[in-house]
TIPA-698800 format. One record per residue (C-alpha): residue number from 1; residue in one letter; chain; x, y, z. Coordinates in pm, whole numbers, plus 50000, padded with zeros to 5 digits. Each point is the difference from the previous one (the first is absolute). Example, Ala and Ser with C-alpha at 12.3 -4.5 7.8 and 13.67 -1.06 7.14 Angstrom:
BEGIN
ATOM     n   res   chain      c1      c2      c3
ATOM     1     a       A   51230   49550   50780
ATOM     2     s       A   50137   50344   49934
This chain:
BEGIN
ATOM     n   res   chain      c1      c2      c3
ATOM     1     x       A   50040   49800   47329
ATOM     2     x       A   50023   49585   50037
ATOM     3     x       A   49744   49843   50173
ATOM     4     x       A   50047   49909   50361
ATOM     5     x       A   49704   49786   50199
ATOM     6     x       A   50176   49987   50347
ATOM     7     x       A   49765   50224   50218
ATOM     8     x       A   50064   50075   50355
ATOM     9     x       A   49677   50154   50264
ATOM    10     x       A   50111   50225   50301
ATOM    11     x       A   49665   50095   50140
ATOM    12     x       A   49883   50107   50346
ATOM    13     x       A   49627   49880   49854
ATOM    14     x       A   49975   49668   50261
ATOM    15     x       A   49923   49624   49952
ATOM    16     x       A   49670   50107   50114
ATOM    17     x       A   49869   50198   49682
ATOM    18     x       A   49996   49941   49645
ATOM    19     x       A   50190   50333   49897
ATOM    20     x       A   50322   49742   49902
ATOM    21     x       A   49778   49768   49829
ATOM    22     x       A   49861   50272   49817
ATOM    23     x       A   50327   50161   49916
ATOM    24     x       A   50117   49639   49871
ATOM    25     x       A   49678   49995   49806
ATOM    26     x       A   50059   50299   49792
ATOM    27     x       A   50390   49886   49961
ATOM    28     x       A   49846   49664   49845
ATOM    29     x       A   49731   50124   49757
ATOM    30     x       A   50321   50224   49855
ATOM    31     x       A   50277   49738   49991
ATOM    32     x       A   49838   49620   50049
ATOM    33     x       A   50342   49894   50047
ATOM    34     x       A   50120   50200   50299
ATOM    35     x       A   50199   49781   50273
ATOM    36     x       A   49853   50224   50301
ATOM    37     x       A   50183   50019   50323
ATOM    38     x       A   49981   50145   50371
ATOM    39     x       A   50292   50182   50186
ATOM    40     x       A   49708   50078   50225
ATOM    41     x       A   49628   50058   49948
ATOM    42     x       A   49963   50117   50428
ATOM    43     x       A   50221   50267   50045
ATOM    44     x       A   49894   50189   50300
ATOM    45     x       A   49754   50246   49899
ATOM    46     x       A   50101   50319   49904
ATOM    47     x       A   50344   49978   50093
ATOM    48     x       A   50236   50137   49717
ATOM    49     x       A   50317   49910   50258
ATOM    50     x       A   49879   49598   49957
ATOM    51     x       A   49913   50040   49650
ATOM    52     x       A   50393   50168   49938
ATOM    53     x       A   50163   49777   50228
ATOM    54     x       A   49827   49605   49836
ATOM    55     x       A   50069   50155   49626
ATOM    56     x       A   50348   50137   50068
ATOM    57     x       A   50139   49654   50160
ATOM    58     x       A   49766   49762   49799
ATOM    59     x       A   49977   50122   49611
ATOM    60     x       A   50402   49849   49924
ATOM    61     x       A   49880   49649   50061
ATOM    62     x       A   49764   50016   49712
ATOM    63     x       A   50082   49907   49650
ATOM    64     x       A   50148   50263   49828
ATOM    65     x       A   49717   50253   49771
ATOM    66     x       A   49759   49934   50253
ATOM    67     x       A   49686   50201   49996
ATOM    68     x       A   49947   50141   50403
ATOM    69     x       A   49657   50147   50053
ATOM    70     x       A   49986   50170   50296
ATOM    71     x       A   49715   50138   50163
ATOM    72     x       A   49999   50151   50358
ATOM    73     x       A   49819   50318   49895
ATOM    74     x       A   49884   50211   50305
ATOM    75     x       A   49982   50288   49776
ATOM    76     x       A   49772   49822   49704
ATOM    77     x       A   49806   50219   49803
ATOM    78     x       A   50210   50305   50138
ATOM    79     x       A   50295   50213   49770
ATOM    80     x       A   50244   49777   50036
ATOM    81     x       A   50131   49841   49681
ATOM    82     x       A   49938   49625   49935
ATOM    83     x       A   50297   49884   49812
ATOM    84     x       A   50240   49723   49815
ATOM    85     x       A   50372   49985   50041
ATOM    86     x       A   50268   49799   49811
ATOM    87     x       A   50284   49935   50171
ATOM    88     x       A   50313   49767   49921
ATOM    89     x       A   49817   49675   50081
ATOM    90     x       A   49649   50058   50048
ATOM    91     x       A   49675   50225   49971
ATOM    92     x       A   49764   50136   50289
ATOM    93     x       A   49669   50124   49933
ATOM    94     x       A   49844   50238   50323
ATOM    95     x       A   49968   50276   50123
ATOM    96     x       A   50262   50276   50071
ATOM    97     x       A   49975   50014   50380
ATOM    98     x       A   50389   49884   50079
ATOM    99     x       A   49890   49615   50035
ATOM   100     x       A   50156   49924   49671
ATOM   101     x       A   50286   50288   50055
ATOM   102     x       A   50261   49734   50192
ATOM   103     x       A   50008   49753   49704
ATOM   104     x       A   49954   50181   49687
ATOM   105     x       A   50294   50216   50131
ATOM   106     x       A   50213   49698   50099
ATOM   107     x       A   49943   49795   49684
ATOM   108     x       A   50077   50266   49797
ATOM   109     x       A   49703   50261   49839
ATOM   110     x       A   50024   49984   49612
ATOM   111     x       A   49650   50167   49930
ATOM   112     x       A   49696   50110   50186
ATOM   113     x       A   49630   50071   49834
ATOM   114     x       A   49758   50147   50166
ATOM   115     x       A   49669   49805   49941
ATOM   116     x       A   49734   50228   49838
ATOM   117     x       A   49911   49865   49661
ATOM   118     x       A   49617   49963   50039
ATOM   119     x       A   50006   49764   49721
ATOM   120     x       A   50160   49749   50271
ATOM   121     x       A   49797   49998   50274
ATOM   122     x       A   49737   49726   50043
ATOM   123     x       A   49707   50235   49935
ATOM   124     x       A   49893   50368   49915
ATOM   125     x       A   49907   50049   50370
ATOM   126     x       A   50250   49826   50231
ATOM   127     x       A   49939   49968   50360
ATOM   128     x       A   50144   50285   50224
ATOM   129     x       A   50039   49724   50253
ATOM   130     x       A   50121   49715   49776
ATOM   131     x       A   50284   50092   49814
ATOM   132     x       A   50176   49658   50055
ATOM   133     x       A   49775   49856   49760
ATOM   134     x       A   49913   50281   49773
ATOM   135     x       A   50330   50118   49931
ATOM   136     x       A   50310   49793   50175
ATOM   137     x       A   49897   49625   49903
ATOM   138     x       A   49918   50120   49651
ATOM   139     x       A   50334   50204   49956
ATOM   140     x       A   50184   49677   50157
ATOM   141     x       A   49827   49793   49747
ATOM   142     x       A   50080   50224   49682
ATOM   143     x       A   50352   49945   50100
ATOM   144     x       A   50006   49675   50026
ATOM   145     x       A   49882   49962   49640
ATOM   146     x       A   50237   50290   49899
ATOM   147     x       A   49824   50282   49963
ATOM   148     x       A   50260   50285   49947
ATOM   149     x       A   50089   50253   50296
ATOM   150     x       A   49918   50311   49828
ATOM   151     x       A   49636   49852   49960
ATOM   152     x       A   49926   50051   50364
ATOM   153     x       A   50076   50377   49983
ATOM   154     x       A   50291   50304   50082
ATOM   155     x       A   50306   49927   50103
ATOM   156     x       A   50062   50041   50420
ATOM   157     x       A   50367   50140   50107
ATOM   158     x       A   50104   49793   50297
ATOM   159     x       A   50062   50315   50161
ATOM   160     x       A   49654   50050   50036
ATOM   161     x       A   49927   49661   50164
ATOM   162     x       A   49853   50045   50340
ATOM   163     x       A   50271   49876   50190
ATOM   164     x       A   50080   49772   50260
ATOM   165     x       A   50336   49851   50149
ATOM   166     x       A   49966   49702   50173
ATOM   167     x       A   50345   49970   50151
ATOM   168     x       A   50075   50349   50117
ATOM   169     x       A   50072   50031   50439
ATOM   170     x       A   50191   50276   50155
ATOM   171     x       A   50242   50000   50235
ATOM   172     x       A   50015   50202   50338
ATOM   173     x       A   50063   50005   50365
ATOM   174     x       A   49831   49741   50074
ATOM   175     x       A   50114   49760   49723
ATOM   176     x       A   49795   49927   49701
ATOM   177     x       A   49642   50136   49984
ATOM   178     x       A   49841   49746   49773
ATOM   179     x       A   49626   49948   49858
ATOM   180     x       A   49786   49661   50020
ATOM   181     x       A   49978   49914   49614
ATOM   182     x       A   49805   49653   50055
ATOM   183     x       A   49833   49793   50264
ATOM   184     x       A   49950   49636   49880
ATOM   185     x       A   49759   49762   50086
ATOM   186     x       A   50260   49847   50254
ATOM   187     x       A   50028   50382   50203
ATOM   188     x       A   50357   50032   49883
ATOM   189     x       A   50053   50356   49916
ATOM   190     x       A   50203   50101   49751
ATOM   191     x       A   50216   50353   49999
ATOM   192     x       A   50107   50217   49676
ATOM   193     x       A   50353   49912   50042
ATOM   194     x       A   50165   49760   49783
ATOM   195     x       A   50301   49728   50129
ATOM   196     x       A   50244   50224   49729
ATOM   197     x       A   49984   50275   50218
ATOM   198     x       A   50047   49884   50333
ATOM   199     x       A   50213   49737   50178
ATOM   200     x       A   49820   49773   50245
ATOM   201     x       A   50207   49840   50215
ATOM   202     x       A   49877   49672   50180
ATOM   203     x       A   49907   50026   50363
ATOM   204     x       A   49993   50390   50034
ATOM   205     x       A   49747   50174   50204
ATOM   206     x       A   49796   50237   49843
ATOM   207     x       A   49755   50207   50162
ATOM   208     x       A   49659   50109   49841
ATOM   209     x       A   49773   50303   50025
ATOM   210     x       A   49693   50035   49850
ATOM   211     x       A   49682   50178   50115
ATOM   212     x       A   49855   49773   50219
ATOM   213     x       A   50306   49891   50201
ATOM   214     x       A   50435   49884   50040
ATOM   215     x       A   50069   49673   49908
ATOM   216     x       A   50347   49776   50004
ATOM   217     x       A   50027   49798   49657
ATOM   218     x       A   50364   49755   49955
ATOM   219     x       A   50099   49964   49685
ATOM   220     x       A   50001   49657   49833
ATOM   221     x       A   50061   49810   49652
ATOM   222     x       A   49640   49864   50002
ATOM   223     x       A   49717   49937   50232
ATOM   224     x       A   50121   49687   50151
ATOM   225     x       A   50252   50179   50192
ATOM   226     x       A   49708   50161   50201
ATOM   227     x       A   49941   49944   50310
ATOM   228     x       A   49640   49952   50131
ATOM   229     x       A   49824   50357   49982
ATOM   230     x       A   50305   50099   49917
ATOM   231     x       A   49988   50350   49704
ATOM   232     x       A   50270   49940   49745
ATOM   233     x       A   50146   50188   49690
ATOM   234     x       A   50146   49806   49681
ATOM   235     x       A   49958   50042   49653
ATOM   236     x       A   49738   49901   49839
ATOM   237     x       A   49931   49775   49719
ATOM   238     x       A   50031   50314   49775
ATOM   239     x       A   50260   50147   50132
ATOM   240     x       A   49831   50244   50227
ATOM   241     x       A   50054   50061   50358
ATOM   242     x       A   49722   49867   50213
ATOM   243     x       A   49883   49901   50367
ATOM   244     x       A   49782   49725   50089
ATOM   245     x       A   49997   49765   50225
ATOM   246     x       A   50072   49572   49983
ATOM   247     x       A   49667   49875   49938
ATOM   248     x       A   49835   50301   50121
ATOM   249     x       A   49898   50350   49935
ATOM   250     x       A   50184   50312   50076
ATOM   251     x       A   49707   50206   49859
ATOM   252     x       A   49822   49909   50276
ATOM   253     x       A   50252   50127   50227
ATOM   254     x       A   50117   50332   49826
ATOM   255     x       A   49653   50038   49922
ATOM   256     x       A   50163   50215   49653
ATOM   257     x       A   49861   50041   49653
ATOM   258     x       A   50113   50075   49672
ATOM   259     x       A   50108   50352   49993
ATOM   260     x       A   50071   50030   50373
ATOM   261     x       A   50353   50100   50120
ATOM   262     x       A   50264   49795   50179
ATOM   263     x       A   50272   50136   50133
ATOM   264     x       A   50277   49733   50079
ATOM   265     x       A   50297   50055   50235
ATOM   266     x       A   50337   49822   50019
ATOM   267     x       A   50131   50012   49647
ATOM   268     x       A   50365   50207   49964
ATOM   269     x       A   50121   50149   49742
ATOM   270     x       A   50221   49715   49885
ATOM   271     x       A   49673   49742   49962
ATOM   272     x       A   49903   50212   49690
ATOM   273     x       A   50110   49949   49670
ATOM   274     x       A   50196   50326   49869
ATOM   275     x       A   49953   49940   49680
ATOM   276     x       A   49635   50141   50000
């Protein structure tokens, strides 16, 4: 395997701890000459839906063979499989908890290992706690210098991923029942439906449900079409249906989180694309 030193961190580890540093340590002492880069080293903590959502819309800007090591790990130490993909492009060392599921799937999976060649890990006794640096920066590393695939371990079938579909809503009485995918630093809150399946058509009315109250949103090309205080839908910058608010926060106001339902009114059939 040829010898890639692009490396990309997804972590949920903070700016406030040295877990990164660490992790970029380890990468270093294997390949001195590794060009080290962040999609995002504070994903919110814990949350696999954040984790999915920043690696499914960010990993196509990197340079192709790019090494993504991902490691939002609630379940560390735990059953679950720590493992490498190849896909088309690109490879993604982390766990299998569904964060990596939404790229690897839309890049195109050409092999999966499962990570459980001892002789890999950073030491004899890794940390239950730690595996970002015992056994994800060093597999990142190995690949960068091209250590082979079937070094790591068996071969995964991508049937046996753990999975998770980040643009899946369902349709009913009400209109679309949607989930909250991401909530960005600004408060805009972005849904699991994508601009390809839906038409949005400037100016309509749409009315929101969630959990905590009913809302009116307008739908817009962008946020300076908002009106002060005003909740608007668009589509985002990756192509994902979102409301926010111009230069404020519509967190604050649905007061929803990733996971939570939405259930949004006014849509007819005709605003949806029939292809899907």
């Amino acid at each position: 395997m040829a010898k890639t030193n692009n490396i990309a961190i997804l972590t949920d580890f903070s700016l406030y701890d040295n877990y990164n540093g660490v992790m970029e340590g380890v990468i270093r002492n294997f390949n001195k000459d590794a060009k080290i880069s962040y999609l995002s080293g504070n994903v919110k903590k814990f949350n696999l839906s954040s984790a999915a959502y920043l690696l499914y819309t960010g990993y196509r800007f990197f340079p192709k063979r790019t090494v993504f090591l991902v490691v939002v790990d609630p379940g560390v130490g735990t059953e679950r499989h720590p493992i490498v993909a190849k896909t088309k492009n690109y490879y993604f060392v982390g766990p299998d908890n569904g964060i990596l599921y939404p790229a690897i799937m839309d890049d195109g999976i050409s092999e999966i290992r499962i990570i459980s060649n001892p002789k890999l890990f950073l030491s004899n006794q890794i940390s239950r706690t730690f595996h970002g640096r015992d056994i994800f920066a060093i597999s990142a590393a190995l690949i960068s210098v091209g250590v082979q695939l079937d070094t790591f371990g068996n071969r995964k079938d991508e049937r046996d991923l753990v999975p998770y579909n980040i643009k899946f809503f369902k349709r009913d009485s009400c209109g679309i029942i949607a989930k909250v995918i991401y909530v960005d630093n600004f408060g805009n809150v972005a849904l699991n439906i994508h601009k390809s399946e839906i038409n949005l058509i400037d100016d309509k009315i749409v009315r929101i449900k969630t959990r905590n109250g009913e809302y009116n949103a307008r739908v817009v090309k962008t946020f300076g079409y908002g009106k002060e205080n005003e909740l608007i839908i668009y589509s985002n910058g990756f192509g994902f249906i979102e409301i926010g608010i111009n230069k404020g926060s519509a967190h604050d106001i649905l007061k929803t989180s990733e996971g939570d339902e939405v259930c949004l009114e006014g849509f007819t059939q005709g605003d949806f694309n029939h292809s899907i």
